[in-house]
Backbone atoms as SQL, in Angstrom:
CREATE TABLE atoms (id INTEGER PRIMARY KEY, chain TEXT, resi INTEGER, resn TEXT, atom TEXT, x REAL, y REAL, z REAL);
INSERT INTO atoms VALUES
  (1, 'A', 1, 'UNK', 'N', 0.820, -1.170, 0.000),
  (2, 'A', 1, 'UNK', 'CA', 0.000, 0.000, 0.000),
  (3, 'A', 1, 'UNK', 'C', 0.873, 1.246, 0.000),
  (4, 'A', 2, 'UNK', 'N', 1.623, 1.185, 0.605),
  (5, 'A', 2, 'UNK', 'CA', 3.138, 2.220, 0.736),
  (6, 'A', 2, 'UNK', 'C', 3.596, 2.782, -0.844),
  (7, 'A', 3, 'UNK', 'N', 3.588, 1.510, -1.767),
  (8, 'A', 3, 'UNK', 'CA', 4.134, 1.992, -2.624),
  (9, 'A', 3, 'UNK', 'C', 3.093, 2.545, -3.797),
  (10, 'A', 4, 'UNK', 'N', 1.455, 1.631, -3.880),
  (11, 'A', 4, 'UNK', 'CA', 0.730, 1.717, -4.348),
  (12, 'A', 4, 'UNK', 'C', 0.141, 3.172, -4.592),
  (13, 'A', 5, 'UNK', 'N', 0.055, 3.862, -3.895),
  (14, 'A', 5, 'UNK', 'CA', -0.568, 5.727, -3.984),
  (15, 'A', 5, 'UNK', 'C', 0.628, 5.944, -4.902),
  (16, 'A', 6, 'UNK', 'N', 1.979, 5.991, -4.450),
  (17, 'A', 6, 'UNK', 'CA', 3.340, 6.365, -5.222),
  (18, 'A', 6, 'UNK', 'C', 3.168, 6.147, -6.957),
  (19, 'A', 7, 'UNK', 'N', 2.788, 5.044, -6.879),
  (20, 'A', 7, 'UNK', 'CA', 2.602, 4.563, -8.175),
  (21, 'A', 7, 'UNK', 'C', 1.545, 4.819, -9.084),
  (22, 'A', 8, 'UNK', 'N', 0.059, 5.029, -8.070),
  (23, 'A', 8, 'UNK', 'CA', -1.164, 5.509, -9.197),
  (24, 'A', 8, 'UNK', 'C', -0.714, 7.353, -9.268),
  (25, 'A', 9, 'UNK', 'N', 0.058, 7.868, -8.343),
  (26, 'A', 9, 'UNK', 'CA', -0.011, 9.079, -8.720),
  (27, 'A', 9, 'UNK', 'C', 1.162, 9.460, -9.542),
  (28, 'A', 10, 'UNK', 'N', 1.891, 8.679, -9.729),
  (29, 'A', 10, 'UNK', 'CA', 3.166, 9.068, -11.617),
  (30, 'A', 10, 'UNK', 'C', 2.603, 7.942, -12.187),
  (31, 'A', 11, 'UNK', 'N', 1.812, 7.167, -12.819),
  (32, 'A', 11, 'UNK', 'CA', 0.903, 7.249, -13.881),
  (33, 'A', 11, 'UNK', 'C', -0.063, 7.675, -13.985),
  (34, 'A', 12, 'UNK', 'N', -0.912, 8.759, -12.983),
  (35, 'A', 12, 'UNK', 'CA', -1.856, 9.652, -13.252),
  (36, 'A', 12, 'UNK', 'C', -0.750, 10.663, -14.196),
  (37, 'A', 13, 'UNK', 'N', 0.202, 11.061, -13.557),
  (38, 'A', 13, 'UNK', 'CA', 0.593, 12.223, -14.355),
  (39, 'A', 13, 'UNK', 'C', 1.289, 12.207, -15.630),
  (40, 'A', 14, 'UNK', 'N', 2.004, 10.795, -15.737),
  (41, 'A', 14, 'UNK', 'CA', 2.076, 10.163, -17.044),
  (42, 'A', 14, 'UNK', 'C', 1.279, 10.245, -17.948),
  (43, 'A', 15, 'UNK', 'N', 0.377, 9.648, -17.502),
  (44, 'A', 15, 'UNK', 'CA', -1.240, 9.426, -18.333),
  (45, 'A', 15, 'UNK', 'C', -1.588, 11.457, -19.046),
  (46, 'A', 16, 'UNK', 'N', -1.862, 11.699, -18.084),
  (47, 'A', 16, 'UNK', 'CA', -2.256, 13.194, -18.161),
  (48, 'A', 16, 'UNK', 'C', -1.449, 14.046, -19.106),
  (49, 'A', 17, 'UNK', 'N', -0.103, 13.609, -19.143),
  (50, 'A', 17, 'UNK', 'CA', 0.785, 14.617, -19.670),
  (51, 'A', 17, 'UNK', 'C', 0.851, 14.274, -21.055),
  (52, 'A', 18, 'UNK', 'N', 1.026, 12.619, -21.415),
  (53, 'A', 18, 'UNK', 'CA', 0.738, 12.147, -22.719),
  (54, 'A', 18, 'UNK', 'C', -0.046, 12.622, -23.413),
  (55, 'A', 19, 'UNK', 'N', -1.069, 12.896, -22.946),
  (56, 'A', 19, 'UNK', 'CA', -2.279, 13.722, -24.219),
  (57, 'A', 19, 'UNK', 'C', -2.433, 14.864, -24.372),
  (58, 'A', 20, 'UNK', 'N', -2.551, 15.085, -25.730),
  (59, 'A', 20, 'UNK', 'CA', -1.637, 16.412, -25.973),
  (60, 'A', 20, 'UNK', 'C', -3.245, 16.856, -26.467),
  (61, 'A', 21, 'UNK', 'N', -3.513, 18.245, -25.848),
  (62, 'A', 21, 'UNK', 'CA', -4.874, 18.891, -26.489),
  (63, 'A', 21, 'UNK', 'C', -4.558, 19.508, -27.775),
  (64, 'A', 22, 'UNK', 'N', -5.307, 19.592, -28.663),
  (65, 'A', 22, 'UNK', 'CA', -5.056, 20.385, -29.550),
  (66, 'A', 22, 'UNK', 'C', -5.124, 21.977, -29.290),
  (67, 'A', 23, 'UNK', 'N', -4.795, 23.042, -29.439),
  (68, 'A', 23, 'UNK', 'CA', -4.869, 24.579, -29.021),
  (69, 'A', 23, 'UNK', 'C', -5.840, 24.861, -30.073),
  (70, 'A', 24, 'UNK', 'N', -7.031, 25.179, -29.878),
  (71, 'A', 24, 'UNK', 'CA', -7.905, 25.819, -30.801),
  (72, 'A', 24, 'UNK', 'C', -7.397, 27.238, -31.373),
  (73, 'A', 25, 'UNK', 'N', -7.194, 27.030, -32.987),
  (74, 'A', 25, 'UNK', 'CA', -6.748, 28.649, -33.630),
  (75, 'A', 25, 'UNK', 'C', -7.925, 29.292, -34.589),
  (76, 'A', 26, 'UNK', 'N', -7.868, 30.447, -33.918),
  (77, 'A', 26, 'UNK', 'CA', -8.765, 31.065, -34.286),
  (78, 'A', 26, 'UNK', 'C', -8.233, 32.128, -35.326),
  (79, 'A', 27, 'UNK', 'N', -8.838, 31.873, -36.841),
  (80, 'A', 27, 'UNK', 'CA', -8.176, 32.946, -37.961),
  (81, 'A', 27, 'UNK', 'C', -8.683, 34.428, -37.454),
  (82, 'A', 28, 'UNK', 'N', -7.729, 35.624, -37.705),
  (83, 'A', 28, 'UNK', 'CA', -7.784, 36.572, -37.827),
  (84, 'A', 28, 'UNK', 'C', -7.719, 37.253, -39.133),
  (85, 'A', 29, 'UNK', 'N', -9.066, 38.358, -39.060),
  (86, 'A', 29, 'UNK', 'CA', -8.817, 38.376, -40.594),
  (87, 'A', 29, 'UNK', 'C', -8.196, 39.685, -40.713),
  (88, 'A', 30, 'UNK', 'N', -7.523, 40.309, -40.895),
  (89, 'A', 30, 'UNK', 'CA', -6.917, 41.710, -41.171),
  (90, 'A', 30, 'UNK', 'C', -7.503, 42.702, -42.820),
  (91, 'A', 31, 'UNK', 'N', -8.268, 43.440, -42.402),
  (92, 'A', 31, 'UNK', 'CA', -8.276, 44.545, -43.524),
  (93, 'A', 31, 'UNK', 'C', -7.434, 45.228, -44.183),
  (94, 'A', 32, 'UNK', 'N', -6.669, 45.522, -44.827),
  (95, 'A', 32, 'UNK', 'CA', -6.159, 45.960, -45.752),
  (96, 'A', 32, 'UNK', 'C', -6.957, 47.435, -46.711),
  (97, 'A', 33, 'UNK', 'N', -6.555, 48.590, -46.077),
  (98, 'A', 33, 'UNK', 'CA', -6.777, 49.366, -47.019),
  (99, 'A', 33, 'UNK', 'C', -6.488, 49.565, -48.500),
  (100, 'A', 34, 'UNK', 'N', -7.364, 49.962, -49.346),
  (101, 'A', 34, 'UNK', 'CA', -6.376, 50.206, -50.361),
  (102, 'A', 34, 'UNK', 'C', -6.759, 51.597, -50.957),
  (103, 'A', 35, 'UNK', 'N', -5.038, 52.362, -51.985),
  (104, 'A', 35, 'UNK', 'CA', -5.024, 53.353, -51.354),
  (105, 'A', 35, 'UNK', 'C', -6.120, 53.626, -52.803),
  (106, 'A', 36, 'UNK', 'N', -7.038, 54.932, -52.806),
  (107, 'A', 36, 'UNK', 'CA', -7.378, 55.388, -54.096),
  (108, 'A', 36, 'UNK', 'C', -6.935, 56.588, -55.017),
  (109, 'A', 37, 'UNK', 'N', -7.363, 56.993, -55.696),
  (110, 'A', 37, 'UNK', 'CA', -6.861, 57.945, -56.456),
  (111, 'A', 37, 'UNK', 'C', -6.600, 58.912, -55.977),
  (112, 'A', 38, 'UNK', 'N', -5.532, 60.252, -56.185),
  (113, 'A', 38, 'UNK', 'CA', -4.552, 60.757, -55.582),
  (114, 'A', 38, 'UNK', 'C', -6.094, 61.707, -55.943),
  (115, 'A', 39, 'UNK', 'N', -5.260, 62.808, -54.529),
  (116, 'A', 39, 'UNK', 'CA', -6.353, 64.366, -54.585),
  (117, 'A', 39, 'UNK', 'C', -6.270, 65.385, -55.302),
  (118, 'A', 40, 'UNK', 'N', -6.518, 66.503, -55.132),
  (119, 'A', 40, 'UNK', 'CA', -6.330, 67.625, -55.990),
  (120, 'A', 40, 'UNK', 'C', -4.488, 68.328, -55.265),
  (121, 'A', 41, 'UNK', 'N', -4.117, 68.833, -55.728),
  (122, 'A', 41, 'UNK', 'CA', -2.906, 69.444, -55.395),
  (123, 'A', 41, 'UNK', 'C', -2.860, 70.711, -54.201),
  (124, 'A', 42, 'UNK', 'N', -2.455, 71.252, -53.352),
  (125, 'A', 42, 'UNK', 'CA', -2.928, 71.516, -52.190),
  (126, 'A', 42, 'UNK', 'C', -2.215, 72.904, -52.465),
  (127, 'A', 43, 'UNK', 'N', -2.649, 74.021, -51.289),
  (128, 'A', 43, 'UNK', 'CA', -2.286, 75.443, -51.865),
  (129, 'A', 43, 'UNK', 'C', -0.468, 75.448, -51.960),
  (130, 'A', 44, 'UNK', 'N', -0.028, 76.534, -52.471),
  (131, 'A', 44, 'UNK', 'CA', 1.186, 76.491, -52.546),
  (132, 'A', 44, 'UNK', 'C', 1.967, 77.560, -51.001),
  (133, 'A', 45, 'UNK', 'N', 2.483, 76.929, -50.326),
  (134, 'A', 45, 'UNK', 'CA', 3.123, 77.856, -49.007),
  (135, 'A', 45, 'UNK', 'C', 3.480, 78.452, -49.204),
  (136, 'A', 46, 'UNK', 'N', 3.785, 79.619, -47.917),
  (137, 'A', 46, 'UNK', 'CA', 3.940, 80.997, -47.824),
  (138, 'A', 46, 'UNK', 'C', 5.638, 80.877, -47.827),
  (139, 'A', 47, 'UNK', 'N', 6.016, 82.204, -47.968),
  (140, 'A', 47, 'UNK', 'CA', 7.382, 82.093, -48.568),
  (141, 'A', 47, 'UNK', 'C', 8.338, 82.172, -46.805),
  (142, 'A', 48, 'UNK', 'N', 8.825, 81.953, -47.141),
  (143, 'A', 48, 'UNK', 'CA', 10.321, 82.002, -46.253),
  (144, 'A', 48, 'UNK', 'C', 10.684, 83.500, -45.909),
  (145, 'A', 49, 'UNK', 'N', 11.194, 83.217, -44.111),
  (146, 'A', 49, 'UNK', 'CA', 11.600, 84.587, -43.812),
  (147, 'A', 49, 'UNK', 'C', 13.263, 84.931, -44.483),
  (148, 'A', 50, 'UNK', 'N', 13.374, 85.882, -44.835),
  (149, 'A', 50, 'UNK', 'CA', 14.612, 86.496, -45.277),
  (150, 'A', 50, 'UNK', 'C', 15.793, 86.121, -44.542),
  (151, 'A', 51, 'UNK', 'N', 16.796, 85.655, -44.326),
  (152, 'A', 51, 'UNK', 'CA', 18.088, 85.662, -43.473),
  (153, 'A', 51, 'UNK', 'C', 18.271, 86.874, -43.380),
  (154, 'A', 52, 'UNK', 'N', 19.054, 87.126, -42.260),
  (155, 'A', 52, 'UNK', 'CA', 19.533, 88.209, -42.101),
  (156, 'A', 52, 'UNK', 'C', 20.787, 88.407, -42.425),
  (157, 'A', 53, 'UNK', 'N', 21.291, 90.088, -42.991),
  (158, 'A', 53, 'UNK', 'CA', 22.485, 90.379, -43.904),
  (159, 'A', 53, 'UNK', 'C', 23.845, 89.920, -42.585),
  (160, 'A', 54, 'UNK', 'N', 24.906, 89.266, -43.289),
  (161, 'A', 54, 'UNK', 'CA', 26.305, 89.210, -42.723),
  (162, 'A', 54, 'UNK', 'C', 27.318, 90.971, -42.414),
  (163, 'A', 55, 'UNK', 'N', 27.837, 90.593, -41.394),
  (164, 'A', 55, 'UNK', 'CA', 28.094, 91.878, -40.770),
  (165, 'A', 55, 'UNK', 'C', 29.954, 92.164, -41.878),
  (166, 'A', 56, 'UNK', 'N', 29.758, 93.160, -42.077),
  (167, 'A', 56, 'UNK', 'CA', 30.973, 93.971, -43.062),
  (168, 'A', 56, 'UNK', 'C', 32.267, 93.015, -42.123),
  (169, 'A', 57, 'UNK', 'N', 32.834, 92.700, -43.614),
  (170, 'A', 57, 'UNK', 'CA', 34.118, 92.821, -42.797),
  (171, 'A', 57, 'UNK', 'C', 35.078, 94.067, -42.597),
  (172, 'A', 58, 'UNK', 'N', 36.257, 93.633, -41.919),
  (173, 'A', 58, 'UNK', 'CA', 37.454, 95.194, -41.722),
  (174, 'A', 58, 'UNK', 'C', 37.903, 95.161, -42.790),
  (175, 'A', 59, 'UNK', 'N', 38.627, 96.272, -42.857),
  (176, 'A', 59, 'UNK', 'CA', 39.323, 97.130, -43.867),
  (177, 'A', 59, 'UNK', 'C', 40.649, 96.222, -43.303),
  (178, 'A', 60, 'UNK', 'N', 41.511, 96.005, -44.624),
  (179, 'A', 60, 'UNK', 'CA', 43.089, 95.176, -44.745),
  (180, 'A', 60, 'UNK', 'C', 43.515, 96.205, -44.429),
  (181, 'A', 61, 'UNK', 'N', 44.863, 95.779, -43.881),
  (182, 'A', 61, 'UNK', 'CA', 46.049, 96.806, -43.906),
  (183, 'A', 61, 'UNK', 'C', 46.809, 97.078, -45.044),
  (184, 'A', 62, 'UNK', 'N', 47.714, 98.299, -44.875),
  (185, 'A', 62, 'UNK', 'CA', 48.167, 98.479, -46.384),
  (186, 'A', 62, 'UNK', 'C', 49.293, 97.720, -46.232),
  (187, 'A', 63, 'UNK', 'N', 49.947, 97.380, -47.528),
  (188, 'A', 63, 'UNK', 'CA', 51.233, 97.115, -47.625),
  (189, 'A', 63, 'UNK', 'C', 51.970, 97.352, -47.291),
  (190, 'A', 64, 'UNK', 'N', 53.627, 96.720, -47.225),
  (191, 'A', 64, 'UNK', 'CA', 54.479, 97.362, -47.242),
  (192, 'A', 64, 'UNK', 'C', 55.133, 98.492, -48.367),
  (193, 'A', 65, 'UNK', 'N', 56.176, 99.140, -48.318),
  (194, 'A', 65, 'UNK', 'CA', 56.621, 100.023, -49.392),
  (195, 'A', 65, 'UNK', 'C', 57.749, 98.947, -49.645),
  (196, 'A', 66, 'UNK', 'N', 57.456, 98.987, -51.006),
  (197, 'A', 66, 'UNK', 'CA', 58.924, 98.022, -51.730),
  (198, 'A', 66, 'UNK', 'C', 60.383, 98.510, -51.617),
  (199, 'A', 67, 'UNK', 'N', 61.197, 97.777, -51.559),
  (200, 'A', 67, 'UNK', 'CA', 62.816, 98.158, -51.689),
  (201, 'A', 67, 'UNK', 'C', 63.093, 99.239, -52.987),
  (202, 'A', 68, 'UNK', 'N', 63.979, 99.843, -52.516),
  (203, 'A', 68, 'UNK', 'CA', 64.726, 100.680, -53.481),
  (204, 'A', 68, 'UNK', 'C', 65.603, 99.619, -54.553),
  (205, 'A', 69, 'UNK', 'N', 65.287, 100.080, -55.742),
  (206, 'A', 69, 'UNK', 'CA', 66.089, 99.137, -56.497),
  (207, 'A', 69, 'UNK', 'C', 67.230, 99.781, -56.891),
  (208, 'A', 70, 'UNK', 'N', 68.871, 98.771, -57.019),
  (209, 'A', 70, 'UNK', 'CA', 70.371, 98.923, -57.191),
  (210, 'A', 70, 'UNK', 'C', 70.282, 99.715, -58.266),
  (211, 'A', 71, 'UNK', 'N', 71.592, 100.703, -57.902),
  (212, 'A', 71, 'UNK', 'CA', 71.963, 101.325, -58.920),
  (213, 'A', 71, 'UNK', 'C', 72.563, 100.638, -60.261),
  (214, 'A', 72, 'UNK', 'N', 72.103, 101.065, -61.229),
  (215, 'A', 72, 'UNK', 'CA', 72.834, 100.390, -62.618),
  (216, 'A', 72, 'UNK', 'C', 74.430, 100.822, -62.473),
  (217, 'A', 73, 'UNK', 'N', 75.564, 99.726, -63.052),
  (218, 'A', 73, 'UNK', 'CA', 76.629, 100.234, -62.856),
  (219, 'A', 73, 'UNK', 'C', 76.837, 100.826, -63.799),
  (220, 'A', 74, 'UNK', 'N', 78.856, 101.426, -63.926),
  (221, 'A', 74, 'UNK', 'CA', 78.830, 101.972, -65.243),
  (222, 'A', 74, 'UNK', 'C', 79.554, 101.369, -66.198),
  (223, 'A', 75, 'UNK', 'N', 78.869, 101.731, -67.766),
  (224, 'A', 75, 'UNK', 'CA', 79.130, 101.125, -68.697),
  (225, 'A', 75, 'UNK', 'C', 81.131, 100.744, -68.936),
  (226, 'A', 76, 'UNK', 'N', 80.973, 100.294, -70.173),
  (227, 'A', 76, 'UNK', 'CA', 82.703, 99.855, -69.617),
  (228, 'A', 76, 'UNK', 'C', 82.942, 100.729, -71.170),
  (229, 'A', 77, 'UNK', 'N', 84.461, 101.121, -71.167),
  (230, 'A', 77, 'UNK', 'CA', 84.589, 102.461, -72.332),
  (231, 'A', 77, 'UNK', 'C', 84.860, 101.219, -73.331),
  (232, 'A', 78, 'UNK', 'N', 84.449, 101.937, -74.133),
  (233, 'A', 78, 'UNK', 'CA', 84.916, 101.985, -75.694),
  (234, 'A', 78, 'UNK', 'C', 86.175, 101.704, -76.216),
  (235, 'A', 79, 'UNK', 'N', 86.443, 100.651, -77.636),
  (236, 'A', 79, 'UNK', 'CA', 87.871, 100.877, -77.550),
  (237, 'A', 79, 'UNK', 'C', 88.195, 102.371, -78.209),
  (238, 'A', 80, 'UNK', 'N', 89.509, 102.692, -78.299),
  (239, 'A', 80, 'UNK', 'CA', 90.070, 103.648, -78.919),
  (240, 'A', 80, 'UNK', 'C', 89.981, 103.494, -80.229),
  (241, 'A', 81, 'UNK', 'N', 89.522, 104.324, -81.233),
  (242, 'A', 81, 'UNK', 'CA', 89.693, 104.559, -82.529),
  (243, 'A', 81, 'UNK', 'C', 91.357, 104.499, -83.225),
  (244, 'A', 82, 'UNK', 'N', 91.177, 103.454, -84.178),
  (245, 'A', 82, 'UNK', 'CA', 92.945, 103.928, -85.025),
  (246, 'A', 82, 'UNK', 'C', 92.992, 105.597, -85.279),
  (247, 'A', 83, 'UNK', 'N', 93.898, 105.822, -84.810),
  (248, 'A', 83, 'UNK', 'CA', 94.436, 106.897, -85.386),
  (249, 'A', 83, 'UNK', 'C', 94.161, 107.448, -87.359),
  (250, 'A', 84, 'UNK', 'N', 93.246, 108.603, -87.662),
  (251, 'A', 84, 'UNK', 'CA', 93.316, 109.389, -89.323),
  (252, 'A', 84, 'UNK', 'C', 94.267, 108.899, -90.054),
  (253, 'A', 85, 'UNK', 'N', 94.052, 108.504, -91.256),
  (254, 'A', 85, 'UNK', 'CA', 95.137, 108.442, -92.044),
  (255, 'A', 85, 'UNK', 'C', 95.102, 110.230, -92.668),
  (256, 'A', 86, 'UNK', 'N', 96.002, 110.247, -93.273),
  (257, 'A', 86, 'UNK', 'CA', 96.447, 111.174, -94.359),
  (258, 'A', 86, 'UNK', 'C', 96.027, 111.305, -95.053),
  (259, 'A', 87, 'UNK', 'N', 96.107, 112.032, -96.198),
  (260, 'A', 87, 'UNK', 'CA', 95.305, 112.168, -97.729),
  (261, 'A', 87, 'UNK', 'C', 96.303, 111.535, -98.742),
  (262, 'A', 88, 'UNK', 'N', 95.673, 110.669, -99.560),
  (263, 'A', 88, 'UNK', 'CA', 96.569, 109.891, -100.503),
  (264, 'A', 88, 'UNK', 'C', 95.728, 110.989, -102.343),
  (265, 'A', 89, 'UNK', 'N', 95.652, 109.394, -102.879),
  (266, 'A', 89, 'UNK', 'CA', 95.546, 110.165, -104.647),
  (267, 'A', 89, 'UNK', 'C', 94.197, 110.250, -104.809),
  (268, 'A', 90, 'UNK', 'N', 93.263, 110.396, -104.213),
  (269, 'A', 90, 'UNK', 'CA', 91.816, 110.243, -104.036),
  (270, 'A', 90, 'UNK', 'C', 91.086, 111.749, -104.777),
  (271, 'A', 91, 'UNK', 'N', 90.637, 111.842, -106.238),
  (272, 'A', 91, 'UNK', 'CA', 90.281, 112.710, -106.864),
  (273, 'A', 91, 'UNK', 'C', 88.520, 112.309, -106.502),
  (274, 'A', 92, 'UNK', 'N', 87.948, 113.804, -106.394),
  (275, 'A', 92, 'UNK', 'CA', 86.404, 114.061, -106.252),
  (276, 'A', 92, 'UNK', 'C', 86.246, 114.654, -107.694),
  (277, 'A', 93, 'UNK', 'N', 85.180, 114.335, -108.585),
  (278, 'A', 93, 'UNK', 'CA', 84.496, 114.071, -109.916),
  (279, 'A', 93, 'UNK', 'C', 83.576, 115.140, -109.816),
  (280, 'A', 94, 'UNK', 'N', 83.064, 116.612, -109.554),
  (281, 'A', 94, 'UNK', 'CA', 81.782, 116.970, -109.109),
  (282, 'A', 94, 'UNK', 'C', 80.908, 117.346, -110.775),
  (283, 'A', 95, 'UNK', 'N', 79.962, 116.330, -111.446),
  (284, 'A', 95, 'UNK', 'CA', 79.370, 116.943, -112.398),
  (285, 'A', 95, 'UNK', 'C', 78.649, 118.642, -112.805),
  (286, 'A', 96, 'UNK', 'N', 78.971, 118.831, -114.196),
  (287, 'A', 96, 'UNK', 'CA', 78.235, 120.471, -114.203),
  (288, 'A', 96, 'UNK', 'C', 76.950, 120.342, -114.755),
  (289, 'A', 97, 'UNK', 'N', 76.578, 121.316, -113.649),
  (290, 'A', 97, 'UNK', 'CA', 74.679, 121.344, -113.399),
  (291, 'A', 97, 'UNK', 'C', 74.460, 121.177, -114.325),
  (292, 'A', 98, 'UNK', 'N', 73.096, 120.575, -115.084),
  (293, 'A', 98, 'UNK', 'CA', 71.991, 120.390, -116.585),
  (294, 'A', 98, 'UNK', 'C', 71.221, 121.101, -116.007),
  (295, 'A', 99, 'UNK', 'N', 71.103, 122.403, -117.659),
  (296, 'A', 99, 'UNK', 'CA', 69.920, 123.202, -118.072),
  (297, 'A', 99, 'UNK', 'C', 68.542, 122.704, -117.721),
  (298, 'A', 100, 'UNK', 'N', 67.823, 123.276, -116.827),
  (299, 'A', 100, 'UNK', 'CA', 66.686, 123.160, -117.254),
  (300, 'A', 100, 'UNK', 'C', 65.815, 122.988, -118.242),
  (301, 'A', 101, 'UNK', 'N', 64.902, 121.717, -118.686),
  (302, 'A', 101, 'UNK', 'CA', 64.639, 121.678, -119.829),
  (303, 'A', 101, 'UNK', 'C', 62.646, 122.410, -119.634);
């Protein structure tokens, strides 16, 4: 008798656990919109506020003043000319004037 309860109560739960219920499923049906033809075109918006103007920039500084530029040096001389000759046999030809015609 000791062991007898032991024993009907793990094949009660044997028994019990073996049978498997089925889970009743229940379909869901989901609607689905669908979309229709597009609307009329809607007003056109108001315009945009202006940015506001960027502030001046500064005034640059001036330059510097450029270097003085080198003096040119001086030229280098000339040679010396030969020395005149003399007068040799060299006759000048001067033609006499023609009448006006």
């Amino acid at each position: 008798m000791k062991y007898s309860i032991i024993f009907s109560a793990v094949l009660a739960a044997l028994a019990l656990s073996a049978c498997e219920k089925p889970a009743v499923v229940t379909p869901t049906v989901v609607t689905v919109p669908v979309p229709g033809p597009a609307g009329p075109t809607g007003a056109t918006g108001a315009s945009g506020v202006t940015g506001s103007t960027g502030s001046t920039g500064l005034t640059g500084s001036p330059g510097d003043k450029g270097a003085t530029g080198a003096t040119g040096g001086a030229g280098a001389t000339g040679a010396t000319g030969e020395p005149g000759k003399t007068g040799g046999d060299t006759v000048v030809v001067i033609p006499p004037a023609q009448p006006a015609r």
